[in-house]
C-alpha positions in Angstrom: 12.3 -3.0 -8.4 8.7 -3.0 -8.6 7.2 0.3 -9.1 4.1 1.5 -7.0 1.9 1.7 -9.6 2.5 -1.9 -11.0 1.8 -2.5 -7.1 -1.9 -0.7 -7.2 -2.3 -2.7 -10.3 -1.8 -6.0 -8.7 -3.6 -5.3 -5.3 -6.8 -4.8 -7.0 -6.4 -7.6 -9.8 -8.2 -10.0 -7.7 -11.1 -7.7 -7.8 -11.0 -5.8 -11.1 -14.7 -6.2 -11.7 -15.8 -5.4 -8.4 -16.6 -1.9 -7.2 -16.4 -1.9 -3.7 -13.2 -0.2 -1.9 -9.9 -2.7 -1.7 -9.8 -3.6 2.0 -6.1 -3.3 3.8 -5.7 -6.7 4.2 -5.6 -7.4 0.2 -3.2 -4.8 -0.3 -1.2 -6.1 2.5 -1.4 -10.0 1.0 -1.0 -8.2 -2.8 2.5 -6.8 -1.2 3.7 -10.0 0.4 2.8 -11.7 -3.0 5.8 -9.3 -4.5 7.8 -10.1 -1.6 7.1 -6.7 -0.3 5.4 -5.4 3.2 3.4 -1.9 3.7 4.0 -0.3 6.7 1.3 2.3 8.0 1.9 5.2 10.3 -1.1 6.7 11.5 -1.3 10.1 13.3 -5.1 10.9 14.2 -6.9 10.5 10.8 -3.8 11.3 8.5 -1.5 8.2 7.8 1.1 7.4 5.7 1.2 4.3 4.1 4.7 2.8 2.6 5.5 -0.4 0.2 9.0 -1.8 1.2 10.8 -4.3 -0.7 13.6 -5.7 1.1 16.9 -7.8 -0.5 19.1 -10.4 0.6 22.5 -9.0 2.1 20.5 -5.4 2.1 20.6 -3.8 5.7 17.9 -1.5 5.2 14.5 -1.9 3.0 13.9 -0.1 0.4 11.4 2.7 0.3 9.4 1.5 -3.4 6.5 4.2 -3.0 4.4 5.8 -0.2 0.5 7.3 -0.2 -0.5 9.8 1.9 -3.6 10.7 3.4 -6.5 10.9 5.9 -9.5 8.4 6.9 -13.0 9.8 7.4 -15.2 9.0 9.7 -16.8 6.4 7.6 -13.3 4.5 7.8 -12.7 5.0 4.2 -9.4 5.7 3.6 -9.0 9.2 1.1 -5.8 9.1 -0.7 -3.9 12.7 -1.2 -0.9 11.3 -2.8 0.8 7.9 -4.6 4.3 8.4 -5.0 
């Protein structure tokens, strides 16, 4: 399995010299590139995003790593936690 970390790594490869925030939608398409999928549940501004990695002849995905957090109003995500 892929660890979370090596998953943040490989999200913002595309855009290691850049220095503006990594949009959802990369992170998202860095996770399907692994054969993973995120899933987001958002409760007001907190959320909790998950990286799920999912085998053949397995019923249930697996949970690989989770961030939580809260958006402010800007709509920049502030992350309390990587797991």
């Amino acid at each position: 399995r892929k660890s979370w970390l090596l998953f943040v790594a490989a999200a913002a490869s595309a855009r290691a010299c850049s220095t503006s925030p990594v949009a959802y939608s990369e992170v998202e398409a860095a996770a399907a590139r692994l054969g993973c999928r995120l899933s987001a549940r958002v409760t007001g501004p907190a959320y909790r995003l998950e990286l799920l990695w999912e085998g053949p002849g397995e019923e249930e995905p697996s949970l690989l790593g989770y961030s939580d957090g809260f958006t402010l109003p800007t709509g920049v995500a502030h992350l309390e936690s990587i797991q």
